[in-house]
Backbone as CSV, one residue per row, in Angstrom:
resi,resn,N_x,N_y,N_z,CA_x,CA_y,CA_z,C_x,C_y,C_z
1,UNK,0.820,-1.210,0.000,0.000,0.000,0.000,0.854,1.260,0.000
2,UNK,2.282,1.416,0.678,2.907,2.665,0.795,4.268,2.181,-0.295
3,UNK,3.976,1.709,-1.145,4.788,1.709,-2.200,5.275,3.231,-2.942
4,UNK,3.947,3.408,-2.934,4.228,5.191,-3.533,5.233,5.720,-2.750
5,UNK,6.000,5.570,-1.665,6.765,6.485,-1.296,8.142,6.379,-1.619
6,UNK,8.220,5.232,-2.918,9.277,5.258,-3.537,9.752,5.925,-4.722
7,UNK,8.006,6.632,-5.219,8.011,7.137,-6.177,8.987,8.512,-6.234
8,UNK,9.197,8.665,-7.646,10.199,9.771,-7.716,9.274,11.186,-6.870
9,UNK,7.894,11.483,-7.072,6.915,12.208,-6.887,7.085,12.126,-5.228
10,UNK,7.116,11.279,-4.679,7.604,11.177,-2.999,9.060,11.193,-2.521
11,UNK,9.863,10.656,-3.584,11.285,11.254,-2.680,10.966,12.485,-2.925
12,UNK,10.960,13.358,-3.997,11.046,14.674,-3.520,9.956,15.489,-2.485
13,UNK,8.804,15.143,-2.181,8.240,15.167,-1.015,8.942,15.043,0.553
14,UNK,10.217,13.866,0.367,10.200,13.637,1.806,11.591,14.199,1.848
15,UNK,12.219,14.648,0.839,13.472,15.329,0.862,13.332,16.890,1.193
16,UNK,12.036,17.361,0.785,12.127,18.682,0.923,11.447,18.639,2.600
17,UNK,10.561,17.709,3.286,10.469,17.564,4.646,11.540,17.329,5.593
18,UNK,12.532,16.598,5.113,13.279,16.107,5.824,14.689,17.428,6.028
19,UNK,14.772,18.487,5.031,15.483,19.654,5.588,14.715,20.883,5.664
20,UNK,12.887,20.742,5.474,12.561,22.086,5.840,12.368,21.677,7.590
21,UNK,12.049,20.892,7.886,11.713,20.452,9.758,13.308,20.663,10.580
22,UNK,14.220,20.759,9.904,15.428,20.756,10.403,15.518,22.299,10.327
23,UNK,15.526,22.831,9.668,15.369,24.346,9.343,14.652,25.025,10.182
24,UNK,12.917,25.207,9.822,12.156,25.467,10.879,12.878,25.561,12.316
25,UNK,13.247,24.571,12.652,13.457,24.320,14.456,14.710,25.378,14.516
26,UNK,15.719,25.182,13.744,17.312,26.032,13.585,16.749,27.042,13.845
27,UNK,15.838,27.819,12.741,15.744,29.127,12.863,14.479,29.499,14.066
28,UNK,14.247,29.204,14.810,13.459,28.628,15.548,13.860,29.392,17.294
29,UNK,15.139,28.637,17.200,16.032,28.494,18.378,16.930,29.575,18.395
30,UNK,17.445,29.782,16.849,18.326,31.074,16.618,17.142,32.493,16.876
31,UNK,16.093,32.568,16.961,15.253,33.590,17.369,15.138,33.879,18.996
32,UNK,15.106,32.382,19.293,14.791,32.133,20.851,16.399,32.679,21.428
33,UNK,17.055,32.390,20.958,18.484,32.731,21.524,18.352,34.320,21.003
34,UNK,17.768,34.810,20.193,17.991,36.708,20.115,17.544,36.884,21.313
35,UNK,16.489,36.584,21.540,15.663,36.745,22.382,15.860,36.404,24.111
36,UNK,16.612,35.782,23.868,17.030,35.681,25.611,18.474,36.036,25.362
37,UNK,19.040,36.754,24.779,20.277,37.639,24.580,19.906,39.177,24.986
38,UNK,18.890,39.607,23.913,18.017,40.553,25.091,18.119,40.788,26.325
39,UNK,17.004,40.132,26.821,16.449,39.549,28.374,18.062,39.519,28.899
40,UNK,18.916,38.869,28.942,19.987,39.136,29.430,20.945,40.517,29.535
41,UNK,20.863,41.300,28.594,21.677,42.239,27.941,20.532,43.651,29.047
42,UNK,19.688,43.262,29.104,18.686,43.990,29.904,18.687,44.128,31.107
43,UNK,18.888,42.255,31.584,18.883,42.356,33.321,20.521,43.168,33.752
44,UNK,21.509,43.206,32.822,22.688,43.766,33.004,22.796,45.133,33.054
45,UNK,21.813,45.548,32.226,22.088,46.894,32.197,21.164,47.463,33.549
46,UNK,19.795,46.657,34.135,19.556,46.979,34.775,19.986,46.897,36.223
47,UNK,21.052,46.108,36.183,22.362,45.823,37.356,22.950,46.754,37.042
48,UNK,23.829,47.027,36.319,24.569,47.995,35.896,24.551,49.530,36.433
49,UNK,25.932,50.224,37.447,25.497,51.565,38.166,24.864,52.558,36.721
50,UNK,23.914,53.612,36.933,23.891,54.434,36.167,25.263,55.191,35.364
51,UNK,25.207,55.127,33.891,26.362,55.730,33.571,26.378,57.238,34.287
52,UNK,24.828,57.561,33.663,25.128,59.117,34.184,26.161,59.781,35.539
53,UNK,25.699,59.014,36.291,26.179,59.486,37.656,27.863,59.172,37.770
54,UNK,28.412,58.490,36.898,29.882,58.684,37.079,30.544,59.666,36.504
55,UNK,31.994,59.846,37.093,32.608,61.148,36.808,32.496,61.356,35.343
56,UNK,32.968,62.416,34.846,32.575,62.650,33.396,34.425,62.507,33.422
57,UNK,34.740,62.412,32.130,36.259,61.947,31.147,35.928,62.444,29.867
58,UNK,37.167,62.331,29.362,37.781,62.817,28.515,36.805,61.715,26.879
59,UNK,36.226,62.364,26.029,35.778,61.610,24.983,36.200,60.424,24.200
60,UNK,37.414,60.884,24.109,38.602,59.968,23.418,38.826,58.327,23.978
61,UNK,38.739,58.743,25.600,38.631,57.453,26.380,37.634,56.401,26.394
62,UNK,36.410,57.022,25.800,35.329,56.343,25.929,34.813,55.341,24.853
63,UNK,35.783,56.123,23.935,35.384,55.230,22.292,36.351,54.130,21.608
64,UNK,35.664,52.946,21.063,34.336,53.235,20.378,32.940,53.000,21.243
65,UNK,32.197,53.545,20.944,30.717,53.598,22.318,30.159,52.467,21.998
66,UNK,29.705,51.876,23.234,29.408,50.419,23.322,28.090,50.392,24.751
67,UNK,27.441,49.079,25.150,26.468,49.172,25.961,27.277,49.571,26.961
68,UNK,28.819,49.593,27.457,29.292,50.192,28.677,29.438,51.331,28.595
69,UNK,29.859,52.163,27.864,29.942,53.885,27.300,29.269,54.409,27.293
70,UNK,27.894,54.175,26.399,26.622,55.158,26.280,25.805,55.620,27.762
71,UNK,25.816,57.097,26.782,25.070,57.379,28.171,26.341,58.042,29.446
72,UNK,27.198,57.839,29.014,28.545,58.069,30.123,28.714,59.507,29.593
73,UNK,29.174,60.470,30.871,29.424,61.760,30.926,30.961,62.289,30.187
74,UNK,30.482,63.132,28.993,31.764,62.800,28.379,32.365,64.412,28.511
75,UNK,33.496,64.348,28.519,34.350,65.829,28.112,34.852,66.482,26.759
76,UNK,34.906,67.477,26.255,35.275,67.762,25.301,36.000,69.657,25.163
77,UNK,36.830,69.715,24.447,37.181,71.302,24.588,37.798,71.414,23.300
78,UNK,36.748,72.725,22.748,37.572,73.516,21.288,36.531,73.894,20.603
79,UNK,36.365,74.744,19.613,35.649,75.679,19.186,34.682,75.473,18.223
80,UNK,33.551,75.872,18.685,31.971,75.694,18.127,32.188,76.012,16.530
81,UNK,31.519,75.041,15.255,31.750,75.734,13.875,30.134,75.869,13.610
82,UNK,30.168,74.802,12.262,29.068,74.699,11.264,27.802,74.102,12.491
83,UNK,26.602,74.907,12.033,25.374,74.311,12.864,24.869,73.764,12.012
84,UNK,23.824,72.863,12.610,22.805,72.234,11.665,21.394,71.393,12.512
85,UNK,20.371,71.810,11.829,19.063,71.538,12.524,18.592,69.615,12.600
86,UNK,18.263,69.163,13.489,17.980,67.983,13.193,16.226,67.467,13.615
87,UNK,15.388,67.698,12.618,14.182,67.989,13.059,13.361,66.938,12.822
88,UNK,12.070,67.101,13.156,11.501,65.361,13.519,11.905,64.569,14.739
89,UNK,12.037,65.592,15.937,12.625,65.038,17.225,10.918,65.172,18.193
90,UNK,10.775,64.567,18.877,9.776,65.014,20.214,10.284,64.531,21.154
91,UNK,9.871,65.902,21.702,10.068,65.859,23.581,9.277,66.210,23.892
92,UNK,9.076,65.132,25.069,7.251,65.484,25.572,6.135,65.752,25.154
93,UNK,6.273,64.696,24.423,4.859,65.127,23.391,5.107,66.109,22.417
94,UNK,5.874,66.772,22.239,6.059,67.996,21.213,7.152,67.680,20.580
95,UNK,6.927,67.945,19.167,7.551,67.893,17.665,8.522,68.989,17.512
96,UNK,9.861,69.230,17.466,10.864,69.992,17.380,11.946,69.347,16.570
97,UNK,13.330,70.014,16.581,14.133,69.632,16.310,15.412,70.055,17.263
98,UNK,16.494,68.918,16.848,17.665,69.112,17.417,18.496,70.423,17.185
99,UNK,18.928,71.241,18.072,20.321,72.224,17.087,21.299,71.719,17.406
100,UNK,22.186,70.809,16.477,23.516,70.343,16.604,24.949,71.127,15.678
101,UNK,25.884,71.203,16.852,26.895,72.378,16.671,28.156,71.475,16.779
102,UNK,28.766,71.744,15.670,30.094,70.807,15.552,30.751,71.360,16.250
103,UNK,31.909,71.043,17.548,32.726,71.473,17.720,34.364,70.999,17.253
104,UNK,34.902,71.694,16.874,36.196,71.150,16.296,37.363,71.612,17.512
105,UNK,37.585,69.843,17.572,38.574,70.044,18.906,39.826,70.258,18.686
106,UNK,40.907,70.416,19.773,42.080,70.558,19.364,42.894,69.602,18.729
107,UNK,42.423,68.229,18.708,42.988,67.315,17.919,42.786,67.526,16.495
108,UNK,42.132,68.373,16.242,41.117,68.546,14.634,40.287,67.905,14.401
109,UNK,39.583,66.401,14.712,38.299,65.810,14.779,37.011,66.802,15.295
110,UNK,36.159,66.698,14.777,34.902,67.181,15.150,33.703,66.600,15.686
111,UNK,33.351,66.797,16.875,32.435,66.384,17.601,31.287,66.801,17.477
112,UNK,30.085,66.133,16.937,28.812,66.366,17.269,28.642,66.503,18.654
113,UNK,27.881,68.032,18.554,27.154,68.258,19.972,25.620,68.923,20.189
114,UNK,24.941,67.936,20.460,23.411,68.454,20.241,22.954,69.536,21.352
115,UNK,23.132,70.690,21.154,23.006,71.952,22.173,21.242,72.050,22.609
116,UNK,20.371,71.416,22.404,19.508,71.191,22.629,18.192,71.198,21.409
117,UNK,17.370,70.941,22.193,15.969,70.480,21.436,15.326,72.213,21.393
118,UNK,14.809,72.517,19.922,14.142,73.670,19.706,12.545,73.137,19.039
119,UNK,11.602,74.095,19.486,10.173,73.606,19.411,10.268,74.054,18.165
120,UNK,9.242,73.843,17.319,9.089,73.919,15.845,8.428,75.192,15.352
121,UNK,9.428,75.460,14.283,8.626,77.140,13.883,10.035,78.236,14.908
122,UNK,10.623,77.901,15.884,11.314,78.417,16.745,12.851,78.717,15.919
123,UNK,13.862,79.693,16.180,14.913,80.040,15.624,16.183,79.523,16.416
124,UNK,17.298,78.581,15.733,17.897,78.369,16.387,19.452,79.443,17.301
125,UNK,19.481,79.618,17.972,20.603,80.452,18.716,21.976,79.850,17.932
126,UNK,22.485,81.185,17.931,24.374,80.804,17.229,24.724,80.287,18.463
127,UNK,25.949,79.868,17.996,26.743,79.163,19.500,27.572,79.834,19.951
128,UNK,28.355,79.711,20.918,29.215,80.465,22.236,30.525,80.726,21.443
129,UNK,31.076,81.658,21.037,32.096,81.906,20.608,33.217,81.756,21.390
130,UNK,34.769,81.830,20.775,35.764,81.404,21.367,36.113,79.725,21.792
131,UNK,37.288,79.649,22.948,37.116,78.100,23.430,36.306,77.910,24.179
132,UNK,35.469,76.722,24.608,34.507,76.054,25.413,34.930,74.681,25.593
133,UNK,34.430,74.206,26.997,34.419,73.018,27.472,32.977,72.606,27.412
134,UNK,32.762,71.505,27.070,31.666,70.663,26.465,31.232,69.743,27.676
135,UNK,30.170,69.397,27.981,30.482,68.428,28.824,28.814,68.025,28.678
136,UNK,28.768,66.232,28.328,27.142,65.698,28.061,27.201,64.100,28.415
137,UNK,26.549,63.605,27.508,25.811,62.203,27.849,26.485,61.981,26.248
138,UNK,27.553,60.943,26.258,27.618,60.217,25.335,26.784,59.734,24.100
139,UNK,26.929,59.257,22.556,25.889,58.793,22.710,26.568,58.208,20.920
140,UNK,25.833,57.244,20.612,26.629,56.190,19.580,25.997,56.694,18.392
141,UNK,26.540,57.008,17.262,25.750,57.586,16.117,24.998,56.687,15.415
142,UNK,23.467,57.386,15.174,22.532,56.901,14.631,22.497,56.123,13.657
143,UNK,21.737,55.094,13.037,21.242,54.305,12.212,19.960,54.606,11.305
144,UNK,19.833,53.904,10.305,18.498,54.452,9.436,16.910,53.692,10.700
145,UNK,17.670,52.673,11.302,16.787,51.809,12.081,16.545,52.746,13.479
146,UNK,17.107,53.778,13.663,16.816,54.208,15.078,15.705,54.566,15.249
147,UNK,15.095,54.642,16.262,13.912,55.740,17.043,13.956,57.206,16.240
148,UNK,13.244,57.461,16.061,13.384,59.092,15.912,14.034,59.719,14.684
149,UNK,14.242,58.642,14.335,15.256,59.204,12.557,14.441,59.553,11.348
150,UNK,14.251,60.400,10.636,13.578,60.963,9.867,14.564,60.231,8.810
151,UNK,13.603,59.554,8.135,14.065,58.771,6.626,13.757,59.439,5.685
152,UNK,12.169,59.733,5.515,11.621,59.822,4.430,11.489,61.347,3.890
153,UNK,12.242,61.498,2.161,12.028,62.931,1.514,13.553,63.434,1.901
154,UNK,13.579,64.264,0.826,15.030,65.252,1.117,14.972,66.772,1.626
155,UNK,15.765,66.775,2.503,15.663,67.847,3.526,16.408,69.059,3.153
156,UNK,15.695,70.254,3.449,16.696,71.473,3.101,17.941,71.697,3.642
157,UNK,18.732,72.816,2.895,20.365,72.324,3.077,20.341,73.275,4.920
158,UNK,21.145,72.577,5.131,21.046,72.833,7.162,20.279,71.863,7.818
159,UNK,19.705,70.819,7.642,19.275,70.021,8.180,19.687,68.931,8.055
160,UNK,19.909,67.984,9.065,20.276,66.221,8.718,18.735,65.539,9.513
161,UNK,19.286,64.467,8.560,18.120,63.214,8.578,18.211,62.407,10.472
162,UNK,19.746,62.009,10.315,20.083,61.423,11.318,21.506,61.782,11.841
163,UNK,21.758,61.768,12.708,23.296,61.919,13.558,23.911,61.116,13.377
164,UNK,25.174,61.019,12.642,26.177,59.855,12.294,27.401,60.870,11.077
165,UNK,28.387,60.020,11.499,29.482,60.519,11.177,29.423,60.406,9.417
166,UNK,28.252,59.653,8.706,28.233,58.674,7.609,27.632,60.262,7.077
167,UNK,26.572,60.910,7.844,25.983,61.737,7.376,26.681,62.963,6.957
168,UNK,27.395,63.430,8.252,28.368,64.511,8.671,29.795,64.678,7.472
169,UNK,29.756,63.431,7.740,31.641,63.764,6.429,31.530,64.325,5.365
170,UNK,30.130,64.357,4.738,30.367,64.817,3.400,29.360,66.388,3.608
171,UNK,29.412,66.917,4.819,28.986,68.368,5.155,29.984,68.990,5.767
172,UNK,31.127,68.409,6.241,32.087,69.451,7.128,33.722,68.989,6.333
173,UNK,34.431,69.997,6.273,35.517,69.477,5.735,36.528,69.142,6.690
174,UNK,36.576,68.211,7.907,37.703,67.490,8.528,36.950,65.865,8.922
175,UNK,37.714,65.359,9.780,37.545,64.330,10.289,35.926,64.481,11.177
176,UNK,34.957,63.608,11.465,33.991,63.502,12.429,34.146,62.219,13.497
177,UNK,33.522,62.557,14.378,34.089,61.452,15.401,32.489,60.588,15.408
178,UNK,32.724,59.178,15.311,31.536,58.449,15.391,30.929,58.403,16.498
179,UNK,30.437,59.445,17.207,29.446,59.576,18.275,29.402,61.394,18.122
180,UNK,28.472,61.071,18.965,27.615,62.474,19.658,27.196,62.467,20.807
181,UNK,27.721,63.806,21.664,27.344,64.128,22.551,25.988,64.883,22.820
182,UNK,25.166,64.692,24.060,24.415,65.823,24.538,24.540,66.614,25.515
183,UNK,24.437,67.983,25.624,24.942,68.815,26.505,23.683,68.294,28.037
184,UNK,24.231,68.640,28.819,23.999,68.136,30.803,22.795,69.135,30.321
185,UNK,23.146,70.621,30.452,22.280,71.968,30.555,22.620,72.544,29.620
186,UNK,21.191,72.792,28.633,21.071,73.781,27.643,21.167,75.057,27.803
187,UNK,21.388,75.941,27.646,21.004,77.344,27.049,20.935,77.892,26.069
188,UNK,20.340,79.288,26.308,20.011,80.065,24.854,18.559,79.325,24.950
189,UNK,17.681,79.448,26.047,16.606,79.050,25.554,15.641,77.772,24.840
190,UNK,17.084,76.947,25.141,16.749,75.645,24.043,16.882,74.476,25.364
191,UNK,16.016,73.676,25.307,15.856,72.354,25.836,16.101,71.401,26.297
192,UNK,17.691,70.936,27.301,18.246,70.015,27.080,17.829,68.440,26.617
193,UNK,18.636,67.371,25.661,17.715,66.321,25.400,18.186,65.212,26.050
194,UNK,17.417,64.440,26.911,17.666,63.517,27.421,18.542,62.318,26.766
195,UNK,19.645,61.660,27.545,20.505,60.443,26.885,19.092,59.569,26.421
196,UNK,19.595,58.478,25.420,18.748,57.976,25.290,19.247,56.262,25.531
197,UNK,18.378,55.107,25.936,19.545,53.880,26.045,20.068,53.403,25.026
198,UNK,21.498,52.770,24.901,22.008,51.946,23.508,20.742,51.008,22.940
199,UNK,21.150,50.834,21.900,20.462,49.468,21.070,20.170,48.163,21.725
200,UNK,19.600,47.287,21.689,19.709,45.934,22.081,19.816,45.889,23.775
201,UNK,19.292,46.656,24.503,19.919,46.447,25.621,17.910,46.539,26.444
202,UNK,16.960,46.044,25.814,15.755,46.468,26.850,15.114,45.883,26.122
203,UNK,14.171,45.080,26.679,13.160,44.499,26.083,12.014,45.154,25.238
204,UNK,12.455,45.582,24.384,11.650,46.782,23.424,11.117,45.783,22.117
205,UNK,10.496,46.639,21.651,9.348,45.585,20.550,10.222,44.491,19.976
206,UNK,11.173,45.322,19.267,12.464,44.315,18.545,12.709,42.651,19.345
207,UNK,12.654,42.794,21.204,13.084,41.789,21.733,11.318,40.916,21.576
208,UNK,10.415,41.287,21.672,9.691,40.574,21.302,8.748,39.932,20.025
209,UNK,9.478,40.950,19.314,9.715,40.321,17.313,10.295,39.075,17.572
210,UNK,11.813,39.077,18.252,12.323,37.545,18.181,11.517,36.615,18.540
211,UNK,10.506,37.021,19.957,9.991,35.849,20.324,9.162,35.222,19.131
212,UNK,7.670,36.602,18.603,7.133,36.251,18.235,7.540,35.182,16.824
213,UNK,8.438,35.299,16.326,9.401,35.053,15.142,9.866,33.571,15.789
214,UNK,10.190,33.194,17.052,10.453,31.972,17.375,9.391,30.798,17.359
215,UNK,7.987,31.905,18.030,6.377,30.553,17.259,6.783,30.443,16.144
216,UNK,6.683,31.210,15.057,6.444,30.571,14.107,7.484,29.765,13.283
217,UNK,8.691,29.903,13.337,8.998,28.832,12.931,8.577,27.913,13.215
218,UNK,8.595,27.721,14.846,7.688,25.937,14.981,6.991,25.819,14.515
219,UNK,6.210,27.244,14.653,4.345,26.545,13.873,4.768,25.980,12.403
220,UNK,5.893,26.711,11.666,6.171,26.274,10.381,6.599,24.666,10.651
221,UNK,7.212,24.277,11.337,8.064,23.079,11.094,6.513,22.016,11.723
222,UNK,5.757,22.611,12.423,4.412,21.960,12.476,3.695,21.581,11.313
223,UNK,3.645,22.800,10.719,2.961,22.839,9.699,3.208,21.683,8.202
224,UNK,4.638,21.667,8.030,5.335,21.110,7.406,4.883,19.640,7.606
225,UNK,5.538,19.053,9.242,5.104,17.441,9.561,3.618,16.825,9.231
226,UNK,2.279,18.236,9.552,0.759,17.779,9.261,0.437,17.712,7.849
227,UNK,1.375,18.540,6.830,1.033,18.030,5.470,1.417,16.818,4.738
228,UNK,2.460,16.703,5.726,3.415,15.666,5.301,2.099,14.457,5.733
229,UNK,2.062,14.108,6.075,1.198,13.383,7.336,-0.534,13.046,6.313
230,UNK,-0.857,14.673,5.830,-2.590,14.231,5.119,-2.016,14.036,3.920
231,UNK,-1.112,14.108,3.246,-0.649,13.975,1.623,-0.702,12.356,1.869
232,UNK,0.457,11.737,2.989,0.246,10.390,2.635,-1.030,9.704,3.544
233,UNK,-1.713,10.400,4.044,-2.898,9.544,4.049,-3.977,9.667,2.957
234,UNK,-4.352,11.005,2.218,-4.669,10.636,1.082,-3.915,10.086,0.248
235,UNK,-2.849,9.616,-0.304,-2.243,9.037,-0.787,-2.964,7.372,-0.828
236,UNK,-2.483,7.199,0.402,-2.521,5.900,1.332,-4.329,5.452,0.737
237,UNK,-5.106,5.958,0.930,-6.301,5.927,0.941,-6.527,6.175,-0.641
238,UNK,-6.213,6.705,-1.285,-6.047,6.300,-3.106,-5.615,5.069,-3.198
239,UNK,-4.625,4.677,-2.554,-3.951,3.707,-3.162,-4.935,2.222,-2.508
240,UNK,-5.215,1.931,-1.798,-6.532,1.605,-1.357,-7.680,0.876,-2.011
241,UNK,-8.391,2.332,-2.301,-9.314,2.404,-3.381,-8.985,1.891,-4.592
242,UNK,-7.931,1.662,-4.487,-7.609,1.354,-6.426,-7.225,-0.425,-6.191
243,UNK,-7.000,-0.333,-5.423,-6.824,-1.891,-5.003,-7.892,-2.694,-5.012
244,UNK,-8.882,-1.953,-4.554,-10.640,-2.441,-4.528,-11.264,-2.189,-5.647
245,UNK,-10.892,-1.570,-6.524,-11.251,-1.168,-7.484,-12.527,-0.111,-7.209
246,UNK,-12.112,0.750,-6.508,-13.397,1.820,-6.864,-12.445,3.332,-7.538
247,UNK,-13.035,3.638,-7.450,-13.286,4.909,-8.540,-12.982,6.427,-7.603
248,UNK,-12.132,7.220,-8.065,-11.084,8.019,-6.974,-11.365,9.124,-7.690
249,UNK,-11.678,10.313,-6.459,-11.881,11.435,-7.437,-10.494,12.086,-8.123
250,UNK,-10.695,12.963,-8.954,-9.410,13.392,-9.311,-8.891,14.351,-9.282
């Protein structure tokens, strides 16, 4: 009766079962493991002393910014240049933008420094002339994937999309340093903006994409074994019928 499963029409049936159920489960487990990489990366940070509250240092020391860096009180000294608006930000419920002010340090690298959040329609303040000491909340340059990043449409010239050195190099003519700072206390009227946490480090939708992403593979590799399963029982049950000689729909 299960002769058919020698047929050429069934090896390839049980060949394509026999590495999609292996698959399924792989990718399965590789979700479940994002996912309690998370959950881990989370309970650490929530062990972890507040960066804020430690002494503030020198920028240079801190990089490249990582889940131990961000957020850490950084230092910086040398003279305010090119500004530029970074808008599509909210704070507190309200729609503004960033004013971020390169400062070019004495090494000649240039530091993003977001001098604060301005409400919308609002004019941004020039910056502090001469030398200045800088002093903020670390913070790792943006991605097209971040929170808060304005992707979509091209923006007038003085404005960036997102904070990143990728953006910056081809607007300032020296070196940019792959992070950005935020100033402790704003002035000039403008807003200070809160650190925000690194990537991957909090159980945020992303950590429960993995989970949800871990059902279904099973459900897939479920899914896979129950077809497998009614193909050869109708099968089984054709083959049957034809033995008895009755008459099989088609």
């Amino acid at each position: 009766m299960y002769r058919f499963l020698v047929t050429p029409r069934w090896w390839g049936i049980n060949v394509f079962v026999v590495l999609a159920i292996p698959f399924c489960v792989f990718m399965g487990t590789w979700q479940l493991g994002r996912f309690e990489d998370r959950v881990q990366s989370h309970q650490a940070a929530e062990e972890r002393p507040d960066p804020a509250k430690r002494a503030a240092v020198a920028v240079d020391t801190l990089l490249p910014v990582d889940q131990e860096t961000s957020g850490r009180h950084a230092t910086a000294s040398g003279r305010y240049g090119e500004q530029f608006l970074v808008p599509g930000r909210e704070l507190d419920g309200r729609t503004g933008s960033y004013v971020l002010t390169m400062l070019r340090t004495d090494g000649g690298k240039a530091l993003p420094v977001v001098r604060g959040w301005l409400a919308q329609g609002g004019k941004a303040p020039a910056p502090p002339g001469g030398e200045v000491t800088v002093t903020g909340s670390l913070q790792a340059s943006e991605s097209t994937g971040s929170e808060g990043v304005r992707t979509g449409g091209a923006l007038p010239a003085g404005q960036l999309g997102m904070i990143s050195a990728a953006s910056l190099v081809n607007l300032v003519p020296y070196d940019v340093y792959d992070a950005w700072i935020t100033v402790t206390r704003a002035s000039d009227g403008l807003r200070a903006v809160p650190a925000v946490a690194p990537q991957n480090t909090g159980l945020d939708l992303k950590a429960f994409q993995n989970l949800g992403y871990t059902g279904e593979w099973f459900v897939f590799a479920g899914f896979v074994l129950f077809m497998w399963f009614r193909l050869l029982r109708r099968e089984a049950e054709a083959a049957k019928d034809r033995v008895l000689g009755l008459e099989t729909a088609a």
